[in-house]
Every structure is written in C-alpha cells, then in structure tokens.
TORLO-386306 format. One line per field, with one value per residue: residue in one letter; z, x, y of N, C-alpha, C in turn. Coordinates in nm, 2 decimals. Last residue first. Layout:
<nodes>
code	c(A / ...)
nup	c(Z / ...)
neast	c(X / ...)
nnorth	c(Y / ...)
caup	c(Z / ...)
caeast	c(X / ...)
canorth	c(Y / ...)
cup	c(Z / ...)
ceast	c(X / ...)
cnorth	c(Y / ...)
</nodes>
This chain:
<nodes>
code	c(X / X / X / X / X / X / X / X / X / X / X / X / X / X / X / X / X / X / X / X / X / X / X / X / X / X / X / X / X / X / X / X / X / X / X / X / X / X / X / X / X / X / X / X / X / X / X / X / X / X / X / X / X / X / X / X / X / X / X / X / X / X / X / X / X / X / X / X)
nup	c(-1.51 / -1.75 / -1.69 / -1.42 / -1.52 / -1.72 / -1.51 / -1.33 / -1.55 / -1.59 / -1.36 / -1.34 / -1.52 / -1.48 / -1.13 / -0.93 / -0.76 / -0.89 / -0.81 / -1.02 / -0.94 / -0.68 / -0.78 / -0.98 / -0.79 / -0.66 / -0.85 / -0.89 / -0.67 / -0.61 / -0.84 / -0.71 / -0.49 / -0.62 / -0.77 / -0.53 / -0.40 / -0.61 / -0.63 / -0.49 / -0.57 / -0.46 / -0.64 / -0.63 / -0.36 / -0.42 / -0.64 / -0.45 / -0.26 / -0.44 / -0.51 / -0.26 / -0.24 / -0.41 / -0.32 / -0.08 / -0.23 / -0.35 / -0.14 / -0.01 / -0.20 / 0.03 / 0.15 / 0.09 / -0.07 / 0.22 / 0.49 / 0.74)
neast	c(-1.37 / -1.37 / -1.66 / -1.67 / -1.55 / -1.75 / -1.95 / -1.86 / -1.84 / -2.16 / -2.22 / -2.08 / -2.24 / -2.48 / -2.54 / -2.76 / -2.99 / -3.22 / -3.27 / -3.18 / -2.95 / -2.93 / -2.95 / -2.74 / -2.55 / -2.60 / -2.58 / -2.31 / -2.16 / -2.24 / -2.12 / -1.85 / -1.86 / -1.86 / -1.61 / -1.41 / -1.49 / -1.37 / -1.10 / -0.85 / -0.60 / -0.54 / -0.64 / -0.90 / -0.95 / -0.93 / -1.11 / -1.32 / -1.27 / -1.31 / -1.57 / -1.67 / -1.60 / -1.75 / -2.04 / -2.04 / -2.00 / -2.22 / -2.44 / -2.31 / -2.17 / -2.06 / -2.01 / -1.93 / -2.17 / -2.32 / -2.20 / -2.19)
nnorth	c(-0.08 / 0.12 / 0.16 / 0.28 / 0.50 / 0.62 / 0.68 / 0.90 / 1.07 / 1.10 / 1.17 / 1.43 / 1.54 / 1.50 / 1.46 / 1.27 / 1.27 / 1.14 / 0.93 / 0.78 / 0.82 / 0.62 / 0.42 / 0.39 / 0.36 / 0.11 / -0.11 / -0.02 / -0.10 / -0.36 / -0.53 / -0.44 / -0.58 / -0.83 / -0.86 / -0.82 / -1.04 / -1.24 / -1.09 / -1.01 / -0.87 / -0.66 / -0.52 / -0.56 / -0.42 / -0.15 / -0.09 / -0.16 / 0.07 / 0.25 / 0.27 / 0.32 / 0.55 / 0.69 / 0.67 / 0.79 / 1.02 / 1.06 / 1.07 / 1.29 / 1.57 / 1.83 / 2.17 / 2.42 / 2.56 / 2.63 / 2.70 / 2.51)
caup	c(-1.41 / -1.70 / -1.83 / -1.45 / -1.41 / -1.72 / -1.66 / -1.30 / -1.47 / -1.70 / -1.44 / -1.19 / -1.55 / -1.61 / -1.23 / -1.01 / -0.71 / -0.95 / -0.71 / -1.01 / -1.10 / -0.69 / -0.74 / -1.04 / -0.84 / -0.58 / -0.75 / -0.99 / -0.75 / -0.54 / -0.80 / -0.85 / -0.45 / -0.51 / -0.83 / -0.62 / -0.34 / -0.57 / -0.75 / -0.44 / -0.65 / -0.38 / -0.64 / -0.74 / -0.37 / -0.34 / -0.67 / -0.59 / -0.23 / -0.35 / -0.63 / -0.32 / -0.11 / -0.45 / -0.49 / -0.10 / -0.13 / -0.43 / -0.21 / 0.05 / -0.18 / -0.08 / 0.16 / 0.10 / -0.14 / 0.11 / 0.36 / 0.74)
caeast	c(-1.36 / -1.26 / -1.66 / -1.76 / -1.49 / -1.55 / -1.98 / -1.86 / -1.69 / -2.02 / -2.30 / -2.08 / -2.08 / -2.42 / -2.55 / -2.61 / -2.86 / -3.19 / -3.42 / -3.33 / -2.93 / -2.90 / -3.07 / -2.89 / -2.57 / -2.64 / -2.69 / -2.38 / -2.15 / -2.26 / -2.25 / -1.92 / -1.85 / -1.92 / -1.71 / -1.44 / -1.52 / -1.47 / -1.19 / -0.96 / -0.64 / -0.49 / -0.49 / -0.84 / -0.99 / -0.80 / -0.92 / -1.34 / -1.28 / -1.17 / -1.47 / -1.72 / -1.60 / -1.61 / -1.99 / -2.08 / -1.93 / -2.07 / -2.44 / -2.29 / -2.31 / -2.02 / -2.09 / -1.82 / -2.04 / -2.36 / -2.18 / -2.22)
canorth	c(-0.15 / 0.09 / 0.08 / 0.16 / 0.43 / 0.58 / 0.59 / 0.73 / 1.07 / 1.08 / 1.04 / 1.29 / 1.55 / 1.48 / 1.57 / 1.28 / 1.29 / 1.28 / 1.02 / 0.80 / 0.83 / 0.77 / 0.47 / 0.35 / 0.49 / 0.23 / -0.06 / -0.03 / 0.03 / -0.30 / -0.48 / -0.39 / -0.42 / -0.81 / -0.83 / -0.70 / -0.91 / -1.24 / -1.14 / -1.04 / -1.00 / -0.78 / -0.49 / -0.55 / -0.57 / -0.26 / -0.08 / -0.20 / -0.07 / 0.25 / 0.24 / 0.17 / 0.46 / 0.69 / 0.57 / 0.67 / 1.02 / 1.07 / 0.96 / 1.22 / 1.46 / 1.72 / 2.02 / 2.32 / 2.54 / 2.52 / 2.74 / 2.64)
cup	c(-1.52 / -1.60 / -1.79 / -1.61 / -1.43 / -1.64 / -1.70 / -1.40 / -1.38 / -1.66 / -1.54 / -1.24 / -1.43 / -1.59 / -1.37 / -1.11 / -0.79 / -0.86 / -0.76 / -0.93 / -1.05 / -0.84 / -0.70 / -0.95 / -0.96 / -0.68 / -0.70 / -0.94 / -0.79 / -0.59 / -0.73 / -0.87 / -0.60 / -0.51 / -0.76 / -0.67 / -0.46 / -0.48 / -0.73 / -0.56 / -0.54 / -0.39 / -0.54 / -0.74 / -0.53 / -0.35 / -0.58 / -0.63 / -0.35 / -0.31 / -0.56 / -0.41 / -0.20 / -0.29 / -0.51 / -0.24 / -0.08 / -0.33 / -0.32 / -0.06 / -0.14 / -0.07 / 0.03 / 0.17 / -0.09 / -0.01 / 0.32 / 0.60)
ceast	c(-1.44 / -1.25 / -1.49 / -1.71 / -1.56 / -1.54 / -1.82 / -1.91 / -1.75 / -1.87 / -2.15 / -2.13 / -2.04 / -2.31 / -2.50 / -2.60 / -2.74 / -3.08 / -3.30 / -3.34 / -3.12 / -2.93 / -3.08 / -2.99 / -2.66 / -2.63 / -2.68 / -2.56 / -2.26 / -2.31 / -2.36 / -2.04 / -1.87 / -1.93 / -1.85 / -1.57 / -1.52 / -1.54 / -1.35 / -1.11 / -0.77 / -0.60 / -0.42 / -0.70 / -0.93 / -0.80 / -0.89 / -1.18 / -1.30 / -1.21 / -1.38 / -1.60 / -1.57 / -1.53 / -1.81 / -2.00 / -1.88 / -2.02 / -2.30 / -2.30 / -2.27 / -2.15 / -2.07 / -1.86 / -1.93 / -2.23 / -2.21 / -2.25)
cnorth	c(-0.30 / -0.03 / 0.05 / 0.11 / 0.30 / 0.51 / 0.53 / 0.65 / 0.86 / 0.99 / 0.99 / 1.17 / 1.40 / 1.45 / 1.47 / 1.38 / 1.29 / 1.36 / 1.16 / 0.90 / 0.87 / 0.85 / 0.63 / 0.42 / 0.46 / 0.36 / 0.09 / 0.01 / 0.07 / -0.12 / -0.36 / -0.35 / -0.35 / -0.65 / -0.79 / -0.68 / -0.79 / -1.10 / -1.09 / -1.00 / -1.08 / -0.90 / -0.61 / -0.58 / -0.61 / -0.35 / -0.21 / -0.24 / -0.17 / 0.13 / 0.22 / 0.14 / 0.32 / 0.57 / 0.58 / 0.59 / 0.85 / 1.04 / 0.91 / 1.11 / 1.38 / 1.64 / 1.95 / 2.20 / 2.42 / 2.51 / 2.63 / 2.70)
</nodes>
C-alpha cells in the first residue's frame, strides 16, 4: 500500500545469500560457501548495473564481501 514499507527485493535476495554464506560457514561447508560467494558477488554486480544499489547498500555489502 505505502511505498516506505516495500523493501528491494534484489537486497532481499543478497541478505538470503549472506545468511546462507554464515551457515554454510558455521557448519564448515567450504565448498557451498565458496559456491553461495560467487553467487553474492554475481548478483549484486548485476544489481550494481541496472542501478538497484544505493551508496550506502554498495558500502554495507562491500564490508560484508571483504569480511567474508
């Protein structure tokens, strides 16, 4: 109803990925992790292009990706 309490789906998408990135992390699943890395990385490259990421959303998953 109200544009203020819709979320971007494609952030929606990249914090999915990072939570699957953590688990696979935390139960020493290597392989999947670096798997769902890729994954990250693809997708908010393409989001980053068709101009779905503000600065601050570019910033906050730049940490996450240099931490991971």
């Amino acid at each position: 109803m109200f544009c203020f309490f819709k979320r971007n789906t494609g952030n929606q998408e990249l914090d999915i990925i990072v939570g699957k990135i953590r688990m696979n992390m935390e139960n020493n699943y290597k392989d999947a992790a670096q798997l769902n890395l890729k994954e990250l990385e693809e997708l908010y490259k393409e989001l980053q292009e068709k101009g779905k990421v503000n600065e601050k959303q570019a910033e906050h998953y730049n940490k996450i990706y240099n931490v991971l």
